[in-house]
Every structure is written in structure tokens, then in C-alpha cells.
C-alpha positions as CSV (number, residue, x, y, z in Angstrom):
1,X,-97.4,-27.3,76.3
2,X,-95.1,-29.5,74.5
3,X,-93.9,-31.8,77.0
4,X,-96.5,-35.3,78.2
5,X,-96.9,-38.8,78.8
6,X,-99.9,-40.8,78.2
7,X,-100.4,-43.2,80.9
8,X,-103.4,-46.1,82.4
9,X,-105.6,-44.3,84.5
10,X,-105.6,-45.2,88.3
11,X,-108.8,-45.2,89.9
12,X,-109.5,-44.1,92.1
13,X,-106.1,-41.8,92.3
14,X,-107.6,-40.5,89.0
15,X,-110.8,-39.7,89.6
16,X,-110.8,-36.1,90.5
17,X,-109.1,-35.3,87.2
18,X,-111.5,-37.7,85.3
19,X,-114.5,-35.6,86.6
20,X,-112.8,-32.4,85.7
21,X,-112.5,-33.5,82.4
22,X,-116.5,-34.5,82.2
23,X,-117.1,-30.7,83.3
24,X,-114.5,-29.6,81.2
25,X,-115.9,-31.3,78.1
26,X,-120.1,-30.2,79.0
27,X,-118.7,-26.9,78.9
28,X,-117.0,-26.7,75.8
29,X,-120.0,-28.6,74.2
30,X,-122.0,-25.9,75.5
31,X,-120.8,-23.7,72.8
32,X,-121.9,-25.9,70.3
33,X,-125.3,-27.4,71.4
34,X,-127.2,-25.9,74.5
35,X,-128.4,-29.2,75.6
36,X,-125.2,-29.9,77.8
37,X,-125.9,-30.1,81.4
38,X,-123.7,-27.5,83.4
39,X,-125.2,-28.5,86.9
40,X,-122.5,-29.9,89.9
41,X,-123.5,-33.3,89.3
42,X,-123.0,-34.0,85.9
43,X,-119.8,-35.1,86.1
44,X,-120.1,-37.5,89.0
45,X,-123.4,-38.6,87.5
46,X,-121.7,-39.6,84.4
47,X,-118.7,-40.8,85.7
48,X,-121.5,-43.4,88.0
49,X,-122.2,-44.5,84.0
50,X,-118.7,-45.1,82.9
51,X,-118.5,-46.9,86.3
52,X,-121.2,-49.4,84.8
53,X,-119.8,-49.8,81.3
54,X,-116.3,-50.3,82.6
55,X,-117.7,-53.2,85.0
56,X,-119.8,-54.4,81.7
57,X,-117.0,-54.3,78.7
58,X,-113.4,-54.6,78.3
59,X,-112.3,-50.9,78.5
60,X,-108.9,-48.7,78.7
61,X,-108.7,-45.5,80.1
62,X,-105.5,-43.3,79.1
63,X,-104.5,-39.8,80.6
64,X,-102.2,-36.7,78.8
65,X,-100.2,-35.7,82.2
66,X,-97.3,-33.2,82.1
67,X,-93.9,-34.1,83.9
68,X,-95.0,-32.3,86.7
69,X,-98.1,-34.7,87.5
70,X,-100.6,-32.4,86.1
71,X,-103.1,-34.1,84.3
72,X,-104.0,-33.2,80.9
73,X,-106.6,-34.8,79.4
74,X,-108.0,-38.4,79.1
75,X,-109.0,-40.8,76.2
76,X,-111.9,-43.7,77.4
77,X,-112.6,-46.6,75.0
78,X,-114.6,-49.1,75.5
79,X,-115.1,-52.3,73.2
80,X,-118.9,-52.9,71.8
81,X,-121.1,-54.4,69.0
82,X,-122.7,-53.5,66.5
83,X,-126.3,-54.4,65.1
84,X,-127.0,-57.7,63.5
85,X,-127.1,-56.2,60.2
86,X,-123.9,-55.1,59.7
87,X,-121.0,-58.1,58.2
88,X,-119.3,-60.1,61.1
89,X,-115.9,-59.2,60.8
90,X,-116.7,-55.4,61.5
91,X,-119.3,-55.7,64.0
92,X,-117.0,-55.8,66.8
93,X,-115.8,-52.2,67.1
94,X,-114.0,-49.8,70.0
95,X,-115.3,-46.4,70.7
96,X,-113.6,-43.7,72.0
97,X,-116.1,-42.8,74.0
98,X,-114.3,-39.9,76.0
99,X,-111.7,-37.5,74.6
100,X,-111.1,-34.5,76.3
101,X,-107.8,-31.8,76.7
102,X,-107.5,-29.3,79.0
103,X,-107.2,-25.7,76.5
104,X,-103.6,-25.2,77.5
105,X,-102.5,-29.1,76.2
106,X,-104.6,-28.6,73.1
107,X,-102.6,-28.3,69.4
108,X,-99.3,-30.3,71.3
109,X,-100.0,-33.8,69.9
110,X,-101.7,-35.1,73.2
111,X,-104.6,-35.6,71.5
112,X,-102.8,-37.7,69.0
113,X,-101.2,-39.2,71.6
114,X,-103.9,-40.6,73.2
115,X,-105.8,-41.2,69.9
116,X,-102.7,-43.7,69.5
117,X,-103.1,-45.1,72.6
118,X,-106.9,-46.4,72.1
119,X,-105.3,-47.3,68.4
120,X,-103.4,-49.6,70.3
121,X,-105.5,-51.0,72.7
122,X,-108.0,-52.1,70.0
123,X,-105.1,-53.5,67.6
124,X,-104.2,-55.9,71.1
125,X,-107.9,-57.0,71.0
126,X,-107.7,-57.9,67.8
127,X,-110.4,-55.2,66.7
128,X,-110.1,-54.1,62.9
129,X,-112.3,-50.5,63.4
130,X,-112.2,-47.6,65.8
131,X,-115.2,-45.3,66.1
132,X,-115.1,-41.7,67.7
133,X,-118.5,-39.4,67.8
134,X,-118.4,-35.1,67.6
135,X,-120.7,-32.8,67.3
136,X,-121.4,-31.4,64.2
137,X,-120.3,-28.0,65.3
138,X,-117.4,-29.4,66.9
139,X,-114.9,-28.2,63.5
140,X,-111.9,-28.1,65.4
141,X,-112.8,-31.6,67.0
142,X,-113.6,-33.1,63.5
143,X,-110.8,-31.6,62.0
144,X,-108.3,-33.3,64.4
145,X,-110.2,-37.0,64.2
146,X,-110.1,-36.9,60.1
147,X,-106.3,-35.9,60.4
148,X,-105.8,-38.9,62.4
149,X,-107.4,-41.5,59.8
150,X,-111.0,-41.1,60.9
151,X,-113.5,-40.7,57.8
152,X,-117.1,-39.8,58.3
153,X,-119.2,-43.2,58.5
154,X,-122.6,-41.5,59.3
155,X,-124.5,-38.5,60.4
156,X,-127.7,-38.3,62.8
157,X,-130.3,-35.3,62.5
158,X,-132.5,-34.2,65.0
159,X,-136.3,-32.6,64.8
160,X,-137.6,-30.9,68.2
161,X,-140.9,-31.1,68.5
């Protein structure tokens, strides 16, 4: 795959791809933590909480789609702030809150691509920092947000009780 366009997302022309990608991305979670819900309503259940942050914040939504229409992957970011305690000028932040390829698209540059594209969005906000989450068995994941700039800024454990 070496051939894309990154692209606003159309909703709703764009939804059924979107909620393939929300399946897409629980089941390649799955490998790395077990508590990723595989049922048939994850992905419309989720994409019902999108729905309300995208009414709630200023957000962009980007798809990876081949020449031929295919879609790819997608990239959501959404614009937030951050606790009290941390200095003004960096408490306004964007989070890529969705980033998601389809196996075939992956090690092409769409990522990148739509990495670029939230880059972007945030720089025409005026926001200074750009967060992105992954699991911490997620390696590939990682490896690809630190080659993009992304440094570590902090890590949360877990206990079961």
C-alpha cells in the first residue's frame, strides 16, 4: 500500500468505515490487554460517545483512503483542558483520541500522514501540545508516535483487586 489521501471525514457517509475501525482497533488491543470489549456493539456504542464529544469540543476527524475509495484508517482529535495545576499556556492541549490503520495500510506513511493532519489542525487553533495515549504493550504503536516527535509525558499503573 503505497498510494492515499487523508481527507475530513463525512458523516454520516463515513460512518460505516469509522465503526470498522472502532472493531478494528478493540481487536488489535485485544492482544495486548484482555479488557477490550469484542461484543457487536462496541463500536456503535463508542462511536454514540464520540458523537457526544464531537457536539461538546472543537474536533477533526481525518481518514487514510486509497484512490479507489477504500478507506484506510482514521485519525480523531478532539481539543481539551487540562487540570488547574498544570501552567496556562499548556493547559489547552489536542488529543488524538483515535488512530487506527487497517493491517494492509500499515508501515506506508498513512499513519504519519494523518499524525500530520491532527499536527495541523492544532497548529490552526493555535494549540502549542499534542497528546496521543498507547498501551504499554502496544511497541509497534509507541515506536511509530516517538518517531513522529512524541516523548513519553507519563505512565499510569493499574492494581486489580
Amino acid at each position: 500500500m503505497s498510494s492515499f489521501v487523508i481527507r475530513p471525514a463525512e458523516f454520516p457517509r463515513d460512518k460505516p468505515a469509522a465503526l470498522a475501525f472502532i472493531d478494528g482497533l478493540q481487536e488489535w488491543e485485544y492482544r495486548f490487554e484482555k479488557n477490550r470489549r469484542l461484543d457487536s456493539t462496541v463500536a456503535a456504542d463508542h462511536f454514540a460517545t464520540l458523537e457526544k464529544d464531537f457536539a461538546a469540543k472543537p474536533h477533526a476527524v481525518y481518514l487514510a483512503e486509497a484512490p479507489d475509495g477504500t478507506a484506510l484508517g482514521w485519525a480523531v482529535v478532539l481539543e481539551q483542558e487540562d487540570n488547574i495545576f498544570v501552567v496556562e499556556p499548556e493547559r489547552r492541549f489536542v488529543y488524538i483520541a483515535e488512530l487506527y490503520l487497517v493491517e494492509a495500510a500499515r508501515g506506508a506513511g498513512a499513519g504519519r500522514a494523518l499524525i500530520a493532519a491532527c499536527e495541523d489542525w492544532a497548529r490552526s487553533r493555535g494549540v502549542k501540545v499534542l497528546r496521543i495515549g498507547v498501551l504499554s504493550g502496544n511497541a509497534r504503536a509507541h515506536g511509530v508516535y516517538r518517531a513522529a516527535g512524541f516523548a513519553d509525558y507519563a505512565v499510569e499503573l493499574r492494581k486489580y483487586l
